[in-house]
One Martini backbone bead per residue (centre of mass of N, CA, C, O) as a GRO file, in nm:
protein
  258
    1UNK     BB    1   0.094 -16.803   4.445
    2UNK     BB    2  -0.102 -16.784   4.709
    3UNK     BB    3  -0.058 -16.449   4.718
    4UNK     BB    4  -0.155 -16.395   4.415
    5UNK     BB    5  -0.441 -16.490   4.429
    6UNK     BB    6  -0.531 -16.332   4.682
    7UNK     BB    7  -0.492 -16.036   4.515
    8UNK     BB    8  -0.641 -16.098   4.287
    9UNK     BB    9  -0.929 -16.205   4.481
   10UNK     BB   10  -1.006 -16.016   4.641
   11UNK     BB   11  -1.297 -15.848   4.697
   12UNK     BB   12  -1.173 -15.554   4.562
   13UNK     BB   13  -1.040 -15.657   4.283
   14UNK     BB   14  -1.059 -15.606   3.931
   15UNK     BB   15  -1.142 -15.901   3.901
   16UNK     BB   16  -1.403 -15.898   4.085
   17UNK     BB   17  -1.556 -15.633   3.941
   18UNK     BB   18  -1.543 -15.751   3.614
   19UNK     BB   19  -1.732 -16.026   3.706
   20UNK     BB   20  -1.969 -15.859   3.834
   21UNK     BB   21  -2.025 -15.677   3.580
   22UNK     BB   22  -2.058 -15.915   3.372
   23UNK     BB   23  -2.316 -16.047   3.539
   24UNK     BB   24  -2.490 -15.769   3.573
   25UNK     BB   25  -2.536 -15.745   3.254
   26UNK     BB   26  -2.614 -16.052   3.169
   27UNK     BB   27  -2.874 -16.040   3.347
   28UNK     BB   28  -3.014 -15.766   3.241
   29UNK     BB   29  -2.987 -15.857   2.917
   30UNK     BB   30  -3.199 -16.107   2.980
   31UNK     BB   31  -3.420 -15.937   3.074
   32UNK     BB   32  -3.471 -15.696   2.880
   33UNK     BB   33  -3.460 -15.820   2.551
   34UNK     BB   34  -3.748 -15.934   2.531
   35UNK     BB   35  -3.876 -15.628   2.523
   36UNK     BB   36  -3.709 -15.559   2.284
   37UNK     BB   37  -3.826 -15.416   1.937
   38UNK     BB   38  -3.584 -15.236   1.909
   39UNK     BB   39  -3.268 -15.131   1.944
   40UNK     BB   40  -3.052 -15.379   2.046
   41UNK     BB   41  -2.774 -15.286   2.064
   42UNK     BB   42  -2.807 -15.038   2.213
   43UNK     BB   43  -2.923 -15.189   2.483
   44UNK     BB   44  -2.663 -15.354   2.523
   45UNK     BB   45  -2.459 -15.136   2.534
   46UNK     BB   46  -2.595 -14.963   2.760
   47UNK     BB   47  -2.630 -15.227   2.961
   48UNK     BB   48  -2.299 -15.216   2.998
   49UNK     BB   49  -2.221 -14.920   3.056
   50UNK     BB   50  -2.361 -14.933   3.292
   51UNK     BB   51  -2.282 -15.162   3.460
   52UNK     BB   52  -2.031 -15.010   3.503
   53UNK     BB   53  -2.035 -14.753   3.608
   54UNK     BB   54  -2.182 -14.914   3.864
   55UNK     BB   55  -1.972 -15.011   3.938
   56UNK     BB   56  -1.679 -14.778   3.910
   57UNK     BB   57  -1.797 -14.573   4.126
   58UNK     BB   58  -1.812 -14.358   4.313
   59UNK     BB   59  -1.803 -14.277   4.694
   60UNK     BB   60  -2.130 -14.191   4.854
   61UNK     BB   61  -2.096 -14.178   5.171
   62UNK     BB   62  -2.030 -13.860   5.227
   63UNK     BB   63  -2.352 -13.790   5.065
   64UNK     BB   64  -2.526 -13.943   5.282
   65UNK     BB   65  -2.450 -13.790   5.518
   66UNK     BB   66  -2.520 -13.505   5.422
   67UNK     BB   67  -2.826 -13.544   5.398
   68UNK     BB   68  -2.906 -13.682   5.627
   69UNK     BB   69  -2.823 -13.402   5.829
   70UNK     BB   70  -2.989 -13.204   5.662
   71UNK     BB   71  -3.250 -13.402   5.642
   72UNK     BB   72  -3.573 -13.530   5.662
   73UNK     BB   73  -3.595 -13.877   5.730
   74UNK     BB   74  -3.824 -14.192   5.790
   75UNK     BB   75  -3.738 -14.325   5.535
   76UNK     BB   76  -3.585 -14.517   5.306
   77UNK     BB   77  -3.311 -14.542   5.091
   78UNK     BB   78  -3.430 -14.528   4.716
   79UNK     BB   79  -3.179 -14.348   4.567
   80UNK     BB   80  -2.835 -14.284   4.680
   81UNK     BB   81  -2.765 -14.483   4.400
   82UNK     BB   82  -2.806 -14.203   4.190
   83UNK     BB   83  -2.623 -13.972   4.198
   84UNK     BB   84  -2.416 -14.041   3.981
   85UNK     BB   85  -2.563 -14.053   3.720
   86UNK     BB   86  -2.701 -13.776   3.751
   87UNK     BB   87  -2.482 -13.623   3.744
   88UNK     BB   88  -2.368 -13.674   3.480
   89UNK     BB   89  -2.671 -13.575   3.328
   90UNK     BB   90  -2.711 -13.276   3.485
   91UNK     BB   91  -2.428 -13.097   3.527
   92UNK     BB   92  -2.453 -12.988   3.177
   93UNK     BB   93  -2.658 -12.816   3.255
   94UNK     BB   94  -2.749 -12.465   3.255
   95UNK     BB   95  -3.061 -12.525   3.351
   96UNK     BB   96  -3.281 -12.636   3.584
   97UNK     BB   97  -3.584 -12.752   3.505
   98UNK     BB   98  -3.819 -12.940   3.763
   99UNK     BB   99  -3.983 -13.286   3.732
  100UNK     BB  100  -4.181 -13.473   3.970
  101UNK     BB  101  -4.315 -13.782   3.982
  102UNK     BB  102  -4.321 -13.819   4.248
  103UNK     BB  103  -4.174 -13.780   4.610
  104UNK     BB  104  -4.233 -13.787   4.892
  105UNK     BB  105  -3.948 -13.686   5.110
  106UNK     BB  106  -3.738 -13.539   4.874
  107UNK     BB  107  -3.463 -13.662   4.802
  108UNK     BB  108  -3.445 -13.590   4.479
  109UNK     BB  109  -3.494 -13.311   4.505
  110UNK     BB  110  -3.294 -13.214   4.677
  111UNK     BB  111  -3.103 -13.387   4.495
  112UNK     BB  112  -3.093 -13.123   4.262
  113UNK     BB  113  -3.107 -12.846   4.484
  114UNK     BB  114  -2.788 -12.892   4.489
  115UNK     BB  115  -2.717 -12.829   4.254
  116UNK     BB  116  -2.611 -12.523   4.052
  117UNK     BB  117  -2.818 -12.547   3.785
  118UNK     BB  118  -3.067 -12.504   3.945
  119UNK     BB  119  -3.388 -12.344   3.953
  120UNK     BB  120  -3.608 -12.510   3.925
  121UNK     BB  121  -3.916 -12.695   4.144
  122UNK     BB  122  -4.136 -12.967   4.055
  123UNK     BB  123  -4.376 -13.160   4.282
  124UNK     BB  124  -4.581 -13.459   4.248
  125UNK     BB  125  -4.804 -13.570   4.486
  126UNK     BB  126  -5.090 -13.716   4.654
  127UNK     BB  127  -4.984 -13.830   4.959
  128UNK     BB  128  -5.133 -14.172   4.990
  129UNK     BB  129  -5.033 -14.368   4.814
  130UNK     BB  130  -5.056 -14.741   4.727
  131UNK     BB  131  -5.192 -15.053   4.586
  132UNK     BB  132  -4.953 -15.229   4.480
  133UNK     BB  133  -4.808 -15.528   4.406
  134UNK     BB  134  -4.494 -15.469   4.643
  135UNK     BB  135  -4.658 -15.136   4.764
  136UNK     BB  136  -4.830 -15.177   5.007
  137UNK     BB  137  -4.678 -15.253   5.250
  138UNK     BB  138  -4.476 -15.027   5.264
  139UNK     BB  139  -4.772 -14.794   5.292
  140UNK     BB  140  -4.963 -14.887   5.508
  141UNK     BB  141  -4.857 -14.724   5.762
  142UNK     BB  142  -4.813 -14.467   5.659
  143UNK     BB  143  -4.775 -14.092   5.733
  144UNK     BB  144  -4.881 -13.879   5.483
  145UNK     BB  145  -4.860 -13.623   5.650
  146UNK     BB  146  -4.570 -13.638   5.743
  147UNK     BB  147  -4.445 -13.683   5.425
  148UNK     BB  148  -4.499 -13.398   5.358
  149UNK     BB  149  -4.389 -13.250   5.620
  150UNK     BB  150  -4.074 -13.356   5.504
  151UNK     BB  151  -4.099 -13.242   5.247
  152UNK     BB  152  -4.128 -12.936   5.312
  153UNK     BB  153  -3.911 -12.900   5.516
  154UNK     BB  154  -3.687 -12.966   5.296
  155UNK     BB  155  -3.740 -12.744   5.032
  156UNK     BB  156  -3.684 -12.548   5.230
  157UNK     BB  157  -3.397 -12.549   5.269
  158UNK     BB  158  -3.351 -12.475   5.002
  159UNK     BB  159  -3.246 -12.252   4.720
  160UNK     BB  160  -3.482 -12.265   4.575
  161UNK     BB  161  -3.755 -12.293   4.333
  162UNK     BB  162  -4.072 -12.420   4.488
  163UNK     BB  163  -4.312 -12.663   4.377
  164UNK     BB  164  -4.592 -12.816   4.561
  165UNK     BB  165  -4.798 -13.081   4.470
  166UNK     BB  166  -5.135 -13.211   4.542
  167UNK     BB  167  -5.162 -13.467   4.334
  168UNK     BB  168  -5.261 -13.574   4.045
  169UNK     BB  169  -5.108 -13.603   3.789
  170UNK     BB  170  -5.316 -13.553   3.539
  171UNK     BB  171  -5.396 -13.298   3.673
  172UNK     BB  172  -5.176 -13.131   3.608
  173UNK     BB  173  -5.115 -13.183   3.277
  174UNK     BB  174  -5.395 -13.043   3.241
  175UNK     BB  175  -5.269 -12.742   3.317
  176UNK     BB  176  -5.026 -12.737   3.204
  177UNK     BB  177  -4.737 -12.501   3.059
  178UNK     BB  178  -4.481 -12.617   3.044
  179UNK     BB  179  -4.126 -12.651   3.038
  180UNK     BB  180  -3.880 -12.916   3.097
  181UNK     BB  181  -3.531 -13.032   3.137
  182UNK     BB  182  -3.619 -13.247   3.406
  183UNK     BB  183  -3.770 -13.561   3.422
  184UNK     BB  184  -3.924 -13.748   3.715
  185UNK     BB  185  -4.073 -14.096   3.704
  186UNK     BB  186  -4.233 -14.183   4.051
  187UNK     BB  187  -4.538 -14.316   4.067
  188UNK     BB  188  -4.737 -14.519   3.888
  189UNK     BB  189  -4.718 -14.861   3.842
  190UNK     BB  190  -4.974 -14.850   3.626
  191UNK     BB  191  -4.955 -14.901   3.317
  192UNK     BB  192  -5.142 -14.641   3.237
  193UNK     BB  193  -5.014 -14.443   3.425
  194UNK     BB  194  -4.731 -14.465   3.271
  195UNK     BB  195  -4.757 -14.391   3.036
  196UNK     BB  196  -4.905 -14.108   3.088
  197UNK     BB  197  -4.652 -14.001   3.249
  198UNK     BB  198  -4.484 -14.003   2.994
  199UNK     BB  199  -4.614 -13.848   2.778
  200UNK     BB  200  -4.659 -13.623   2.928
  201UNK     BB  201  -4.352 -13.578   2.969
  202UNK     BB  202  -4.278 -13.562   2.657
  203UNK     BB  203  -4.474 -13.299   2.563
  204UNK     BB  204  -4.301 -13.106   2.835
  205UNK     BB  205  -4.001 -13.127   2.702
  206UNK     BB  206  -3.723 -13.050   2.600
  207UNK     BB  207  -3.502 -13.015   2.412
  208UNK     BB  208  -3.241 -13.240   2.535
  209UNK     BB  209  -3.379 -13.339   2.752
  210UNK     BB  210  -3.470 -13.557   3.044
  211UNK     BB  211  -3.533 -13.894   3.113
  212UNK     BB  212  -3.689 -14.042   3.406
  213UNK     BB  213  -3.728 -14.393   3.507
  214UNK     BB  214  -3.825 -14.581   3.746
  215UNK     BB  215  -3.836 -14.949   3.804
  216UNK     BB  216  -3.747 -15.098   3.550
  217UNK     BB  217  -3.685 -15.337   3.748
  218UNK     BB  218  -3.970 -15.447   3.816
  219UNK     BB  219  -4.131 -15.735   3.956
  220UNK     BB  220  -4.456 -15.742   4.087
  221UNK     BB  221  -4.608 -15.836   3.871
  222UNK     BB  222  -4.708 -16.125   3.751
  223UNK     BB  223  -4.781 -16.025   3.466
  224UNK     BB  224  -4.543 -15.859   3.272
  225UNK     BB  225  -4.732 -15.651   3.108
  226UNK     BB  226  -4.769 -15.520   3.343
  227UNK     BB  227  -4.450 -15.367   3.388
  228UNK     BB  228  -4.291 -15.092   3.366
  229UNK     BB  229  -4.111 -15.210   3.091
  230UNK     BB  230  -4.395 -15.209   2.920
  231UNK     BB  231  -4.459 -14.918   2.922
  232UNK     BB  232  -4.186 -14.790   2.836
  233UNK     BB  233  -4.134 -14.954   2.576
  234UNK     BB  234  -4.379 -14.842   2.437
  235UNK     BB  235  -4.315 -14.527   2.428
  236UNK     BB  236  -4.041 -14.543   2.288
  237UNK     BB  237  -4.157 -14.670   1.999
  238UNK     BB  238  -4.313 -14.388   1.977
  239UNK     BB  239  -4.027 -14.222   2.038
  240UNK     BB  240  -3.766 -14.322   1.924
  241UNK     BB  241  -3.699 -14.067   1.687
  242UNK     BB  242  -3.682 -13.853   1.987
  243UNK     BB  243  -3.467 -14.077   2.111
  244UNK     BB  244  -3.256 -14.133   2.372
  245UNK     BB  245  -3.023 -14.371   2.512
  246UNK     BB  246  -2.828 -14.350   2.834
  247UNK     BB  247  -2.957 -14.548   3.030
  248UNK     BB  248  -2.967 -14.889   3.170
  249UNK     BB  249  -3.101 -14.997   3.471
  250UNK     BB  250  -3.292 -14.930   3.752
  251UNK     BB  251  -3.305 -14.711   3.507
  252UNK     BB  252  -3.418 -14.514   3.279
  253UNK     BB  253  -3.242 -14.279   3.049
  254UNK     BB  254  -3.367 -14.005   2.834
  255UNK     BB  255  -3.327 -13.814   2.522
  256UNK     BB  256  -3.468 -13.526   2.371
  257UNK     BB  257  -3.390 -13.455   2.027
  258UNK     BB  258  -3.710 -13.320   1.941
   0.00000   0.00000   0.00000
């Protein structure tokens, strides 16, 4: 018996994992569904869904080697938990063309870079940091011209068309007319400043189009409405008839179905 139980509970066992799962499930679901006014049984089933898929994915050392080795990265890796996400929801589109707002040493444009259907990357970062509570001690040490000069270098490693703006959101989509069928938000979690970098990345998605945005479960401001996820959850009822939420855990992922 004390053997079977030992087996039955060992650290990576499938009754560790689904208990796991189930605890991060019902704690994401305890923090999202307060900001949530309407369409509240889809985000618990997809906070549930996710954060299965989030327990049970695949092993990304593999693939986390393979960046280290090929870019040139100096700073923390933010990102390649997100590997697998991505691949499901972007590998099936016909031709990637990316915008990304936030960009940093340009992780996560790399690996959008690697996929076989990406066409183009356009990438905007005013490459300055930001004074926000959580994210300044952060940024504050930070030679945001070697950021600059390591995300540039590594744009270059990759085989795509790729545009590196330096400047801020706002002035770019002032002048902007394309339209991209996958946008990823990771610049100012300043409630105004993300507001503005949803809607503005929602005129310019294509139908189809997928939508994904970081910090979702930041929870950096003291004073709650401050905080990304109601920023976005006020966007998302401004379009929810023409978002679908296709995944909800430390991001938020919708298609744009209109």
């Amino acid at each position: 018996m004390k053997k079977i139980l030992l087996f039955l509970f060992k650290k990576e066992s499938i009754i560790i994992k689904y208990l796991s799962f189930s605890k991060n499930a019902y704690e994401n679901i305890k923090v999202i569904l307060p900001f949530v006014k309407s369409n509240k049984l889809i985000f618990i089933l997809n906070i549930i869904k996710s954060a299965h898929f989030v327990k049970f994915q695949t092993d990304i050392k593999n693939e986390q080697e393979y960046f280290k080795k090929k870019y040139l990265f100096n700073h923390n890796d933010w990102f390649s938990s997100n590997f697998n996400i991505w691949k499901k929801f972007l590998k099936h589109l016909e031709k990637i063309k990316y915008l990304e707002i936030g960009t940093f040493e340009g992780r996560s444009a790399v690996f959008v870079g690697e996929l076989k259907n990406t066409k183009e990357i356009t990438c905007v970062d005013n490459f300055k940091g930001n004074d926000e509570p959580g994210f300044k001690s952060d940024h504050i040490n930070f030679n945001f011209d070697q950021v600059y000069e390591n995300c540039l270098k590594n744009l270059k490693k990759t085989n795509f068309f790729f545009n590196l703006i330096e400047d801020k959101s706002d002035n770019f989509f002032l002048d902007n007319n394309e339209k991209f069928n996958v946008i990823y938000i990771d610049g100012s979690h300043y409630y105004e400043d993300l507001k503005n970098d949803f809607i503005n990345s929602k005129n310019c998605l294509e139908k189809n189009g997928i939508l994904i945005c970081d910090d979702f479960l930041s929870f950096a401001y003291k004073k709650k409405e401050d905080n990304p996820i109601v920023a976005i959850l006020e966007c998302y009822n401004k379009y929810k008839n023409n978002l679908e939420v296709l995944f909800i855990h430390r991001q938020i992922i919708f298609k744009n179905v209109n």
